[in-house]
LOVO-259182 format. One line per field, with one value per atom (N, C-alpha, C, O): residue number from 1; residue in one letter; x negated, y, z; atom name. Coordinates in nm, 3 decimals, always signed. Layout:
<recs>
mike = [NUM|...]
tifi = [A|...]
east = [X|...]
north = [Y|...]
up = [Z|...]
vexti = [CA|...]
</recs>
This chain:
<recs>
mike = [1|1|1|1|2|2|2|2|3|3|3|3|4|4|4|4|5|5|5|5|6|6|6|6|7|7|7|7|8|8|8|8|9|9|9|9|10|10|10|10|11|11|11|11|12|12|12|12|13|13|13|13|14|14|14|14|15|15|15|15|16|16|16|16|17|17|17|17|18|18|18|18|19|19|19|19|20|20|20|20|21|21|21|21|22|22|22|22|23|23|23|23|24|24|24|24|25|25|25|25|26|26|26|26|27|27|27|27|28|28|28|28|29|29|29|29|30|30|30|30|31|31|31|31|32|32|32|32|33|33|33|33|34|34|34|34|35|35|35|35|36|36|36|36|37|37|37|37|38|38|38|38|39|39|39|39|40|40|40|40|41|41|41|41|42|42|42|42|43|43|43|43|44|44|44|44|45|45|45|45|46|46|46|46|47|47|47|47|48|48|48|48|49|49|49|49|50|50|50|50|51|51|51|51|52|52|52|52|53|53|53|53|54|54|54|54|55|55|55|55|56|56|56|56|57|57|57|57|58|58|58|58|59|59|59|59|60|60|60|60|61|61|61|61|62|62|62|62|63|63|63|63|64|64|64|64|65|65|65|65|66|66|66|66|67|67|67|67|68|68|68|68|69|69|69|69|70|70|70|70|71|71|71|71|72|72|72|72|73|73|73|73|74|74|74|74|75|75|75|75|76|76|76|76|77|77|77|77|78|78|78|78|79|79|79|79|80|80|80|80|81|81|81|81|82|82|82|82|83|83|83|83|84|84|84|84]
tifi = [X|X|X|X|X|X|X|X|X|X|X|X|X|X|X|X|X|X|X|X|X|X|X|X|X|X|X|X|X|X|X|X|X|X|X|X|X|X|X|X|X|X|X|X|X|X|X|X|X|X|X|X|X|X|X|X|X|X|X|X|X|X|X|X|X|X|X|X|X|X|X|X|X|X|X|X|X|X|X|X|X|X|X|X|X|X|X|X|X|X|X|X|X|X|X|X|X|X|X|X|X|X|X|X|X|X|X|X|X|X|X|X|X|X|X|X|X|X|X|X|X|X|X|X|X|X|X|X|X|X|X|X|X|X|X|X|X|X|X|X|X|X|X|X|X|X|X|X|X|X|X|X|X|X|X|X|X|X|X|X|X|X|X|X|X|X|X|X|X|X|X|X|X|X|X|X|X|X|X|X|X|X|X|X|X|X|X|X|X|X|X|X|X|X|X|X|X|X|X|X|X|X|X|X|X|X|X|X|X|X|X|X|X|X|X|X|X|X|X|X|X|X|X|X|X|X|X|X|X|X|X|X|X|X|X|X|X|X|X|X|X|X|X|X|X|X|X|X|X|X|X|X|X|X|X|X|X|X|X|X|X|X|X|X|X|X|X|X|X|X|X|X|X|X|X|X|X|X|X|X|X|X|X|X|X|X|X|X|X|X|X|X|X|X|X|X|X|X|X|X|X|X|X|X|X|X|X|X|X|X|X|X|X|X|X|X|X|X|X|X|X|X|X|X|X|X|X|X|X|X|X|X|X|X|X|X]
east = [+0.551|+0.445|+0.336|+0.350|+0.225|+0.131|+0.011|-0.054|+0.040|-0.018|-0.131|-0.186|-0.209|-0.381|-0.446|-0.544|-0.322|-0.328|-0.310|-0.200|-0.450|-0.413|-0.344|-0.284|-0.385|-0.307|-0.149|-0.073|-0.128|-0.011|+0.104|+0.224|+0.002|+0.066|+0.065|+0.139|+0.020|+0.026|+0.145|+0.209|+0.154|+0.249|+0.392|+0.478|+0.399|+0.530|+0.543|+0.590|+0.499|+0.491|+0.551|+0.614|+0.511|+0.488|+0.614|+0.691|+0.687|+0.776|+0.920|+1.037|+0.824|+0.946|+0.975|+1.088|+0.861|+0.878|+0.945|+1.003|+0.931|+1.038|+1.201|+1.290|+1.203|+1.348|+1.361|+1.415|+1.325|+1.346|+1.364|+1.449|+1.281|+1.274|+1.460|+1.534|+1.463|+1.611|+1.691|+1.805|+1.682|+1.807|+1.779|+1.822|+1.706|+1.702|+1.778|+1.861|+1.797|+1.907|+2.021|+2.079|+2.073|+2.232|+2.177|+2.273|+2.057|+2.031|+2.023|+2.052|+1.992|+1.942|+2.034|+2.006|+2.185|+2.294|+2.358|+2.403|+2.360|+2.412|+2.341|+2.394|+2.187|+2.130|+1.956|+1.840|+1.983|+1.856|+1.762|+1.801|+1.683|+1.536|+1.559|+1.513|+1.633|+1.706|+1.546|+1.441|+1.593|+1.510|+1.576|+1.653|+1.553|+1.598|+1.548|+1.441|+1.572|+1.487|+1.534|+1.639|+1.416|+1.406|+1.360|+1.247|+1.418|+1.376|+1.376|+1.453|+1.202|+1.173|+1.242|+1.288|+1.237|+1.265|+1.365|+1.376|+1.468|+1.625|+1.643|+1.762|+1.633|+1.690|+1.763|+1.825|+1.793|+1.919|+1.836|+1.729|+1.921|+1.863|+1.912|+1.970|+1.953|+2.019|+1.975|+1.860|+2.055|+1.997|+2.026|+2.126|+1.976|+2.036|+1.972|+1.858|+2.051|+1.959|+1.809|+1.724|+1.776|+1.665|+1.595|+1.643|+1.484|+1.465|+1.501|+1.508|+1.531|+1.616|+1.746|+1.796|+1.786|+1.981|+1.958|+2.071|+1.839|+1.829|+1.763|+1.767|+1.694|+1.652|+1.744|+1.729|+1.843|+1.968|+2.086|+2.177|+2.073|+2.202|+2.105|+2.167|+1.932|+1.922|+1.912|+1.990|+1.839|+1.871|+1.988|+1.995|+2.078|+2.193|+2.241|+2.290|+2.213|+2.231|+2.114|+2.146|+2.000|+1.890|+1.804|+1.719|+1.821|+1.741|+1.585|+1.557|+1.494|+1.360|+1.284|+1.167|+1.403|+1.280|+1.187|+1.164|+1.132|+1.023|+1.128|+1.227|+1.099|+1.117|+1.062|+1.048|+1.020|+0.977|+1.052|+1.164|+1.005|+1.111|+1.046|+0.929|+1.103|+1.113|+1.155|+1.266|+1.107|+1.130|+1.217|+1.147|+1.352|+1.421|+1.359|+1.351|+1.319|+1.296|+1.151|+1.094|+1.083|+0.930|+0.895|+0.851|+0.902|+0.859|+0.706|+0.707|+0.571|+0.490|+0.492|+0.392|+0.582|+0.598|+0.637|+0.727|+0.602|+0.687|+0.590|+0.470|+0.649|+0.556|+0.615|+0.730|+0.562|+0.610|+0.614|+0.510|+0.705|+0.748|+0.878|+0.972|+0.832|+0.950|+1.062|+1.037|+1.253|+1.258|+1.288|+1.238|+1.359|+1.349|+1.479|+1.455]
north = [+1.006|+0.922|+1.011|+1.128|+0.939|+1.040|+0.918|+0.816|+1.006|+0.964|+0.953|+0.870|+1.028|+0.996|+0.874|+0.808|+0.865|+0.704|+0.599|+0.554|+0.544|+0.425|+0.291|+0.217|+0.292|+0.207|+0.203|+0.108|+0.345|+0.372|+0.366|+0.344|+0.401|+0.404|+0.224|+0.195|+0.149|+0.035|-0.054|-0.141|-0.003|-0.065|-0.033|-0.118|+0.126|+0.167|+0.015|-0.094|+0.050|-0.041|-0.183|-0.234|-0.233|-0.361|-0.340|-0.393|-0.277|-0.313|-0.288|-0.326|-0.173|-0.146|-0.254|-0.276|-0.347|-0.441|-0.575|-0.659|-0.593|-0.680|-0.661|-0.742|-0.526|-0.439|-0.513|-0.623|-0.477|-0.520|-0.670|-0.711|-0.749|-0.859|-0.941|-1.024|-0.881|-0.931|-0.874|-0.918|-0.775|-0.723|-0.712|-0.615|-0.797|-0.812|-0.878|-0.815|-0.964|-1.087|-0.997|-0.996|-0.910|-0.836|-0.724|-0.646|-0.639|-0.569|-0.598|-0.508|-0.698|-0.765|-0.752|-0.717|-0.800|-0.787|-0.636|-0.614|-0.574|-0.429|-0.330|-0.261|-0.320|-0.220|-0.316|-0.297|-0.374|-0.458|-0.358|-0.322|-0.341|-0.237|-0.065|+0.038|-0.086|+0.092|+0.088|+0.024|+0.176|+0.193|+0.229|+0.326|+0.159|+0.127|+0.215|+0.165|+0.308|+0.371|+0.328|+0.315|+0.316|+0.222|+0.302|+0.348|+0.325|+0.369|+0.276|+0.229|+0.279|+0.130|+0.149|+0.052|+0.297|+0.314|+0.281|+0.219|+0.340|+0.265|+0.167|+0.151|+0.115|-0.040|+0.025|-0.043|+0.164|+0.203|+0.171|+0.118|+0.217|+0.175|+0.240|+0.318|+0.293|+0.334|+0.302|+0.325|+0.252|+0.214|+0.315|+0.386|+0.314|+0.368|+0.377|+0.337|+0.431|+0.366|+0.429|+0.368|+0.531|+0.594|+0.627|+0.597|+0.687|+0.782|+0.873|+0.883|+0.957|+1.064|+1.057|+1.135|+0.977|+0.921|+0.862|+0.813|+0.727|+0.673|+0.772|+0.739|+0.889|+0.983|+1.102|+1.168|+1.148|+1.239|+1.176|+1.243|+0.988|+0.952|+0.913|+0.883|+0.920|+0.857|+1.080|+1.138|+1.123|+1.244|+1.345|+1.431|+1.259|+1.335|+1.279|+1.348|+1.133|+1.023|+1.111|+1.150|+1.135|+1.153|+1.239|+1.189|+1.358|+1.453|+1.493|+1.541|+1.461|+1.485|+1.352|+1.324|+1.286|+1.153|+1.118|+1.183|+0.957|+0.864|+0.795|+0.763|+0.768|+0.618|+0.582|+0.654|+0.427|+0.327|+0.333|+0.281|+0.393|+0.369|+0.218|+0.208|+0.154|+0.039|-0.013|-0.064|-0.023|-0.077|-0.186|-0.284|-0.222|-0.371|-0.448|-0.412|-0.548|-0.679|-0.686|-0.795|-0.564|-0.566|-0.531|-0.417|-0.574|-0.554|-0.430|-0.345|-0.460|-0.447|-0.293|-0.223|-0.254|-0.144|-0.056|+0.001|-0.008|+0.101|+0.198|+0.173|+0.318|+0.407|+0.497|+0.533|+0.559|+0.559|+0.735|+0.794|+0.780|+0.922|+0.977|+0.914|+1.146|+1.213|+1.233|+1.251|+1.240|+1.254|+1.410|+1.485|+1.475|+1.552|+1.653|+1.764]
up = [+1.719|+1.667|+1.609|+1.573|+1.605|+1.584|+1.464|+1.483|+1.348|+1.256|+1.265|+1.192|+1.354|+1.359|+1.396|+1.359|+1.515|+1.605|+1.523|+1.490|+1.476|+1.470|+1.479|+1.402|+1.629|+1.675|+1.717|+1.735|+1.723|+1.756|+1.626|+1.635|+1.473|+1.379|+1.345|+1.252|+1.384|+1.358|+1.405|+1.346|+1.536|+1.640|+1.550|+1.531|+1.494|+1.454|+1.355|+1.387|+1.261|+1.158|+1.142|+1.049|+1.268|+1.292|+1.338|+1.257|+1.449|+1.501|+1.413|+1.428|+1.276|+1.172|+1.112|+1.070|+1.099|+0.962|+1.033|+0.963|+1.219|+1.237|+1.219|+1.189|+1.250|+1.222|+1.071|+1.079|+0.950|+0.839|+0.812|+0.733|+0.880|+0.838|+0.887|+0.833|+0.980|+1.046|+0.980|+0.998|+0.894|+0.804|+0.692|+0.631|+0.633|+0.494|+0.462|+0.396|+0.471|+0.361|+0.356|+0.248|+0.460|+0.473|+0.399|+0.408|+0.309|+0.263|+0.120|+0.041|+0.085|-0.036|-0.160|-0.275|-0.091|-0.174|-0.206|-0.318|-0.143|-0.162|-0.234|-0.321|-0.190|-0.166|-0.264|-0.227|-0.339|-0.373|-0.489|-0.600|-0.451|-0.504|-0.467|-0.517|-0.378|-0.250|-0.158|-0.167|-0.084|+0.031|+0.154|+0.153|+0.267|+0.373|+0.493|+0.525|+0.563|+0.670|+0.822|+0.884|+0.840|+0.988|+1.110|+1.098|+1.212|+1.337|+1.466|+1.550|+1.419|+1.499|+1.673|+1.732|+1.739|+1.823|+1.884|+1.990|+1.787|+1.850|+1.739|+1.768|+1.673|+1.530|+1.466|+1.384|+1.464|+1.378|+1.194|+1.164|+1.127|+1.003|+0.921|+0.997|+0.768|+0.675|+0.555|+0.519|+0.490|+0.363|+0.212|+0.209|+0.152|+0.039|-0.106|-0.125|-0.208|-0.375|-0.374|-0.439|-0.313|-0.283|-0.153|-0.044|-0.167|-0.065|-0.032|+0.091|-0.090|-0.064|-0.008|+0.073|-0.050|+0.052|+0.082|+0.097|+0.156|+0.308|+0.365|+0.484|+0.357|+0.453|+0.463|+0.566|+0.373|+0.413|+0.490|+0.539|+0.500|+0.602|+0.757|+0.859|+0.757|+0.861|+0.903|+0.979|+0.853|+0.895|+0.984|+1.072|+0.879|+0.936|+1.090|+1.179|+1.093|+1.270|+1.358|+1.470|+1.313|+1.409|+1.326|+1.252|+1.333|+1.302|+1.353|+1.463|+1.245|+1.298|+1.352|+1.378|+1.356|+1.391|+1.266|+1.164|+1.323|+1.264|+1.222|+1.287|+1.081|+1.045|+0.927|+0.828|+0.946|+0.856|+0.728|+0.730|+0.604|+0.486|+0.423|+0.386|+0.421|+0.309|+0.191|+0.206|+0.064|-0.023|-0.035|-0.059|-0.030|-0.001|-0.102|-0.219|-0.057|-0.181|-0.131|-0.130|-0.084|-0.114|+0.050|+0.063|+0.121|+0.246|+0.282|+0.372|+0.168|+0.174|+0.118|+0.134|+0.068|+0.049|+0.097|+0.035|+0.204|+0.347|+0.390|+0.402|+0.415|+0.446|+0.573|+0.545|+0.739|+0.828|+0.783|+0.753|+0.784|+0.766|+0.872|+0.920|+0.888|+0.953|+0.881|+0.762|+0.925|+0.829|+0.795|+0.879|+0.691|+0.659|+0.603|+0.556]
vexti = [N|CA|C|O|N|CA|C|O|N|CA|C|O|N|CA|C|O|N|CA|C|O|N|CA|C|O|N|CA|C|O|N|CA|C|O|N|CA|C|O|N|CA|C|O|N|CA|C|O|N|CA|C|O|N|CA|C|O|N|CA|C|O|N|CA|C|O|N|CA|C|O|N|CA|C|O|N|CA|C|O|N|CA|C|O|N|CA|C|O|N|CA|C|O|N|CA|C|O|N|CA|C|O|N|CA|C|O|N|CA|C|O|N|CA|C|O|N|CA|C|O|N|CA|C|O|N|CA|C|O|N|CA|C|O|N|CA|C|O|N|CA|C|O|N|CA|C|O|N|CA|C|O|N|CA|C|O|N|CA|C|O|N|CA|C|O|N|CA|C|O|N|CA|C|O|N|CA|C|O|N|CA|C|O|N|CA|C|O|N|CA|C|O|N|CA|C|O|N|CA|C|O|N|CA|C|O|N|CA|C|O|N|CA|C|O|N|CA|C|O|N|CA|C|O|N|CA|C|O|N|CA|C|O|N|CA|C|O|N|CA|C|O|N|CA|C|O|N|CA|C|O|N|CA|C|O|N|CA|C|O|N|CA|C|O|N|CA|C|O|N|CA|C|O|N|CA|C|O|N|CA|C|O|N|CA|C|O|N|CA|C|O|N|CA|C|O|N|CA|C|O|N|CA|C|O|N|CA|C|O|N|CA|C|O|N|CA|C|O|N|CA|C|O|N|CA|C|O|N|CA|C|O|N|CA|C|O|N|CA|C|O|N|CA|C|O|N|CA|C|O|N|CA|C|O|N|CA|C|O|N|CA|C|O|N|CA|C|O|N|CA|C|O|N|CA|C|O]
</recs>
């Protein structure tokens, strides 16, 4: 993905925040004010109390990808990052 792209960064987004929207309610209870990382590409997902441990368990599945981190509870709060 390429952050310059607009449109391309839009598409991620969009297709992250349907990923989320279908796994929120099963997120809500466990993991409620965590952050969730989303790879719109394949749906995989990882959740965890932070950013930092939903991006060290989606890391460790798929190293170097994109994904959508999300705020659980707050949809509007997501930002499309590598992870790390």
């Amino acid at each position: 993905m390429s952050l310059y792209d607009k449109a391309e960064r839009q598409t991620f987004i969009e297709k992250g925040l349907e990923i989320y929207d279908g796994i929120a309610s099963k997120l809500a209870g466990d993991h409620s004010n965590g952050i969730v990382a989303i790879c719109p590409e394949t749906g995989a997902y990882f959740a965890g109390g932070t950013l930092n441990q939903a991006n060290d368990l989606a890391y460790r599945a798929m190293p170097d990808a994109w994904y959508l981190f999300v705020r659980i509870g707050d949809r509007d709060a997501n930002l499309p990052l590598q992870s790390w």
